[in-house]
C-alpha positions as CSV (number, residue, x, y, z in Angstrom):
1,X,100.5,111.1,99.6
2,X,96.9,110.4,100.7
3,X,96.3,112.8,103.9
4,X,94.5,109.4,105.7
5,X,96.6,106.4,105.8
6,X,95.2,103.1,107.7
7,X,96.6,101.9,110.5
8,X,97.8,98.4,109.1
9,X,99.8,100.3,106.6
10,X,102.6,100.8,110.0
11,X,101.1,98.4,112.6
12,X,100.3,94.7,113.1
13,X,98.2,92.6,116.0
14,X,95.7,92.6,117.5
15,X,94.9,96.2,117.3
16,X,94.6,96.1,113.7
17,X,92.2,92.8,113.3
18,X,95.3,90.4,113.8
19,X,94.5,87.3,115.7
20,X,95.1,87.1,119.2
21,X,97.4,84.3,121.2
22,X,95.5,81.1,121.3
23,X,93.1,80.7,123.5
24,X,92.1,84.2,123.8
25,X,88.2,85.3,123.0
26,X,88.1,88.8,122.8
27,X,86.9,90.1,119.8
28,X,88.8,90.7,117.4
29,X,89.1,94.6,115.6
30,X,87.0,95.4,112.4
31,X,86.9,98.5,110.6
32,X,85.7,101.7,110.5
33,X,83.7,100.6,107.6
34,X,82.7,97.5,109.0
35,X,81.6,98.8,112.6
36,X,79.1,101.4,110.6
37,X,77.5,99.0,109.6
38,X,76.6,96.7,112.0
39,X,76.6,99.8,114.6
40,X,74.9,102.3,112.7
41,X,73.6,104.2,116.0
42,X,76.0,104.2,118.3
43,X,75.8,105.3,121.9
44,X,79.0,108.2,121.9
45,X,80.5,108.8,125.0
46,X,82.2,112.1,125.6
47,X,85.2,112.7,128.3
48,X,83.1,115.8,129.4
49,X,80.0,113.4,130.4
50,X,82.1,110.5,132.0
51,X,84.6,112.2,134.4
52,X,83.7,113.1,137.8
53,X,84.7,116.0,139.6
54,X,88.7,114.3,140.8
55,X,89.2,114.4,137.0
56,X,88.0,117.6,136.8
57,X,90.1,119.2,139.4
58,X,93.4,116.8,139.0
59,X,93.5,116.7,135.5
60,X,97.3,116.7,134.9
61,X,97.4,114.4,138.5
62,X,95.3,112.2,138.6
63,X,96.1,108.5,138.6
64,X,95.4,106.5,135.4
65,X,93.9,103.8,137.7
66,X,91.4,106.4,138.9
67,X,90.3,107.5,135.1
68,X,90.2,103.7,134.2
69,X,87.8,102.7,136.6
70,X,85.6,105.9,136.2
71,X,85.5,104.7,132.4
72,X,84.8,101.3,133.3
73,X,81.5,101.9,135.6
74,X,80.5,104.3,132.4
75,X,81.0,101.6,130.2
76,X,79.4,98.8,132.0
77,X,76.4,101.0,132.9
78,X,75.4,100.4,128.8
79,X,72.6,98.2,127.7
80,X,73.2,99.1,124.2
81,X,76.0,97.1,122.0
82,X,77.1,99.2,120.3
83,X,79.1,102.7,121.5
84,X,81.9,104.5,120.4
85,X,83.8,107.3,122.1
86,X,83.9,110.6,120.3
87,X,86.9,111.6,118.6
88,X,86.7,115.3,119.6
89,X,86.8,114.7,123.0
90,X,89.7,114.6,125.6
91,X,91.2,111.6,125.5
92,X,90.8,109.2,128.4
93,X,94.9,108.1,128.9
94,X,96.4,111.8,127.4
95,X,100.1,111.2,126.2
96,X,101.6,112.9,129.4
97,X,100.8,110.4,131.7
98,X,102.7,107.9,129.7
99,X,105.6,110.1,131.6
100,X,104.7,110.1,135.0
101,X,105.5,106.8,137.0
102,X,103.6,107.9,139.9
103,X,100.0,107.8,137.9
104,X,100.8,105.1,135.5
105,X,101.7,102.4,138.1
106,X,98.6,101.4,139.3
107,X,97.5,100.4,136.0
108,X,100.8,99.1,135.1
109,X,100.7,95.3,135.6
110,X,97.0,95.3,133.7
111,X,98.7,97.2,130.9
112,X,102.0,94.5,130.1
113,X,99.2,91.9,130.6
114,X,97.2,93.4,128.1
115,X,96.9,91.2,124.4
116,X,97.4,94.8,122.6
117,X,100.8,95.0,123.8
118,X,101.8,91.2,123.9
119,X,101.3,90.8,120.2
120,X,101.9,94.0,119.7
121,X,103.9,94.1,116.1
122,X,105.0,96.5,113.1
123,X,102.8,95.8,109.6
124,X,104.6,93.7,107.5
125,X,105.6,96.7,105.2
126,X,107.3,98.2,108.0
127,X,109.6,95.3,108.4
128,X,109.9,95.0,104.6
129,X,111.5,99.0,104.6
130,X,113.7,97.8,107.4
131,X,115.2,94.4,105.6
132,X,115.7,96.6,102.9
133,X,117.3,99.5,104.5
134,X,119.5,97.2,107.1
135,X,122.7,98.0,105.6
136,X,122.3,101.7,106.7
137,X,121.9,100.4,110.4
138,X,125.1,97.8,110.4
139,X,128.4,98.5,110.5
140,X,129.7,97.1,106.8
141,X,133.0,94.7,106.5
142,X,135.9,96.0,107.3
143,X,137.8,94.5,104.2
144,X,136.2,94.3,101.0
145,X,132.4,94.7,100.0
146,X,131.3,90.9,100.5
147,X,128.0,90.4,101.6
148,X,127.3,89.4,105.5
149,X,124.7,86.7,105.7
150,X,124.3,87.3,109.6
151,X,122.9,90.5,108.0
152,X,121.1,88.8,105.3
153,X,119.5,86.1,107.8
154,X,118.0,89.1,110.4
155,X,116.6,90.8,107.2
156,X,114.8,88.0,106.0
157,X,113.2,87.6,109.3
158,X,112.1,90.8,110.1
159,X,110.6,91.5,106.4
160,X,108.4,88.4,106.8
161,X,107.7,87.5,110.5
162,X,104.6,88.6,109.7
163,X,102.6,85.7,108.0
164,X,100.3,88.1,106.3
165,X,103.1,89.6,104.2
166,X,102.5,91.2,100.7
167,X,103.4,89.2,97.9
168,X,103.8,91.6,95.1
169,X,104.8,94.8,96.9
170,X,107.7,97.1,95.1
171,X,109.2,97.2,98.3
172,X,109.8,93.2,98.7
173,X,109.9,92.4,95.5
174,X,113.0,89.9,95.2
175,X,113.1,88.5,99.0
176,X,113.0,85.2,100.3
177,X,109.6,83.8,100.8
178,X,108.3,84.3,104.3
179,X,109.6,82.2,107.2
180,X,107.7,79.4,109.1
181,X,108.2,80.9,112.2
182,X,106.3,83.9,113.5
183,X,106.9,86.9,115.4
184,X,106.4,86.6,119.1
185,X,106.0,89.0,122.1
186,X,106.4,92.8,121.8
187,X,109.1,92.6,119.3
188,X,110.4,89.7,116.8
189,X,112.5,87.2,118.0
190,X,115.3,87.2,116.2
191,X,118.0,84.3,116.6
192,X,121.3,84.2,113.9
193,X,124.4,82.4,114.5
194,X,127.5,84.2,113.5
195,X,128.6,82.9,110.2
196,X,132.3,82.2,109.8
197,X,134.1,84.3,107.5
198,X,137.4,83.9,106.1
199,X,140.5,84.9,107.8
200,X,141.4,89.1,107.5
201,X,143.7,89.2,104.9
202,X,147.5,90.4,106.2
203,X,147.1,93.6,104.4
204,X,143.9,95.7,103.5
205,X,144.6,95.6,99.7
206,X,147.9,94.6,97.6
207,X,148.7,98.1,97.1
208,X,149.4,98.0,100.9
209,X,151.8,95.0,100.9
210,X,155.6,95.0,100.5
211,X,156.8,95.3,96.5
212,X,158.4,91.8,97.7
213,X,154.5,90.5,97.9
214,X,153.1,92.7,95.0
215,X,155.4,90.7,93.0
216,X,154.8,87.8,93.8
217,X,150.9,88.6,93.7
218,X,151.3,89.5,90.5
């Protein structure tokens, strides 16, 4: 297993290079590679260079609305195009915060607004493992092994709601071709009908029925 694996190998959208919803005309991701080269000097911010003193002293308290617009007045003080922030520097948003209501909710209705979550999605290999898998997350039939096409139906969508779906990957090798209708909002929307199946049979197998019945089975 290599010991880097790229983010589109697990994640879709935006913040992968995916498109954003129409309309929209932010830029749209590029990689690592990519950036290099176009931004071979970068201006690198550090977290120990931006923060003021509240961040310094409240560290584990202070609101995430604070921090943002600390980072913002940083940010906007640039001339240059290009920067980056370092990646052995604290991070501006640490994980913990994601826990405490109290400093999350000022940035709250800018974060559900934000194209990165909207079209937030899993890579298209991710929901190829999952239609593949789905029979381990169902409850099977009660009688016999038949195959349950409301299953079947949820599968196919979630392997290919994303348009940009491998063709030739040992993983989906065999499904459907993808569906004309993509994957919106956070998650996939997902719409079966029930399918009708046939009536449950009076008794589980004929070994279970009266020897009156096996007979006449037979």
């Amino acid at each position: 297993m290599p010991s880097r694996i790229p983010l589109n190998a697990f994640l879709g959208g935006p913040i992968v290079g995916g498109e954003y919803s129409t309309g929209d005309t932010a830029l749209r991701s590029v990689s690592q590679a990519f950036f290099e080269q176009v931004c071979p000097e970068p201006v690198v911010m550090r977290w120990e260079k931006v923060a003021d003193q509240r961040m310094w002293d409240e560290y584990w308290t202070v609101p995430a609305s604070h921090v943002l617009d600390v980072w913002l007045a940083a940010i906007n003080a640039i001339e240059e195009p290009c920067l980056m922030i370092a990646g052995d520097t604290h991070q501006i948003i640490e994980h913990d915060m994601f826990g405490q209501k109290d400093r999350l909710l000022g940035i709250w209705p800018a974060l559900t607004a934000s194209p990165i979550l909207k079209a937030w999605t899993w890579s298209s290999l991710v929901y190829g493992a999952f239609a593949k898998n789905i029979q381990l997350f169902t409850s099977p039939p009660l009688f016999g092994t038949h195959n349950q096409p409301e299953q079947d139906a949820v599968a196919r969508q979630l392997a290919y709601c994303n348009p940009r779906s491998p063709r030739h990957s040992r993983e989906t090798r065999g499904l459907p071709r993808p569906l004309p209708i993509p994957c919106q909002g956070v998650y996939p929307v997902v719409s079966v009908q029930p399918v009708p199946r046939s009536p449950r049979p009076l008794y589980p197998t004929p070994y279970d029925a009266p020897l009156s019945e096996k007979k006449a089975a037979s």
